[in-house]
N, C-alpha and C positions, 0 to 999 in steps of 0.2 A: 200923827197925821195919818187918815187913812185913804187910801185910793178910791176912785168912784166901784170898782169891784168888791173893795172891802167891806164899805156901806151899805151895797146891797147884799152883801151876803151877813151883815151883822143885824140889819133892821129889817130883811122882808122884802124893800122897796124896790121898785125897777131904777134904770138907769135913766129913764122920764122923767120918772117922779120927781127923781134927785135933782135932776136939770132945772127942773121946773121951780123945785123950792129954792136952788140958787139962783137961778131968776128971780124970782117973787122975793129974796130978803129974806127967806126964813134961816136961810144958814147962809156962812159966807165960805166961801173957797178961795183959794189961790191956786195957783198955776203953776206944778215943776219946769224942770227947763226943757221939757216935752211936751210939753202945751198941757198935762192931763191934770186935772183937779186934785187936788190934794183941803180932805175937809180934820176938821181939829174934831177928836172924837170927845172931848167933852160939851163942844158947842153941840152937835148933832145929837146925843143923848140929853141935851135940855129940851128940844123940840123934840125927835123921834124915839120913843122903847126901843130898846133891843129885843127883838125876836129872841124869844125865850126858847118855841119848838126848834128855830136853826139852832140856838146854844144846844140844845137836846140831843138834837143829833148828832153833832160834831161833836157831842161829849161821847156817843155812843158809836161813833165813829174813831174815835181817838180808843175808845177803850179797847175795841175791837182790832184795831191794830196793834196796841199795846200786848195786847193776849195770844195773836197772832206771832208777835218777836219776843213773846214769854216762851212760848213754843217751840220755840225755832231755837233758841237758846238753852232751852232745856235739851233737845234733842242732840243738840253740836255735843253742850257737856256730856252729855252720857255717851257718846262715840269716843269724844275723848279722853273720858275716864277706862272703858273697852280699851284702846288702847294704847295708857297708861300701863292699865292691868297685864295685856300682852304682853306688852316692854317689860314689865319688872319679871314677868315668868319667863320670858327669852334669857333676860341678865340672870336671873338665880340659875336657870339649866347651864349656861356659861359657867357661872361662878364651881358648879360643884363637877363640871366637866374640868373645868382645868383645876382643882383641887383634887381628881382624882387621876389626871394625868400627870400634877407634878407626884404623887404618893408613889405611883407606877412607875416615874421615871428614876426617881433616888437610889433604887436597887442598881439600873445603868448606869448611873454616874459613880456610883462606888464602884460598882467594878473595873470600868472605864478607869478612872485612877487609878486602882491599884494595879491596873495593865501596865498605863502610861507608867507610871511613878513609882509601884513598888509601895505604895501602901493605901490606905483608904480614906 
């Protein structure tokens, strides 16, 4: 079921028109519990085409937007991969700083022992 906004913007037609033709019998409507028309879109594509140039646009509309959060998407990931990349270069400076501060420290802790303890 499409709303009398839907119709016009599926077929072209004003919201007159549409009035008119559910007056006149050409399509029938019912009424939500809004009072607002509600029309069955295969009865209304027996009487009226769909506007092919709105399908056109809204197709080029859609794409355009589509291309736009392509974009946008693309941009996040590549920040995020940036910094990914930082992060792992922070962790490996990490990784070989404290591999070369435990190396440096092993001489202190033997000797430490052998203070404390009398051997190594």
């Amino acid at each position: 079921m499409l709303t009398l906004s839907e119709v016009t913007e599926k077929t072209g037609l004003s919201k007159t028109a549409i009035h008119k033709a559910i007056a006149a019998g050409k399509i029938t409507a019912t009424r939500n519990h809004n009072g607002h028309y509600l029309i069955d879109a295969t009865e209304l594509f027996k009487v009226y085409q769909p506007d092919e140039s709105i399908s056109k646009q809204q197709d080029m509309v859609d794409y355009k937007l589509m291309a736009q959060r392509l974009a946008s998407t693309q941009q996040m990931l590549r920040q995020v991969e940036h910094e990914k990349d930082n992060l792992q270069k922070r962790l490996n400076q990490s990784l070989i700083k404290n591999q070369h501060l435990q190396e440096n420290n092993q001489p202190v802790k033997s000797l430490l022992r052998e203070k404390l303890f009398g051997h190594k």
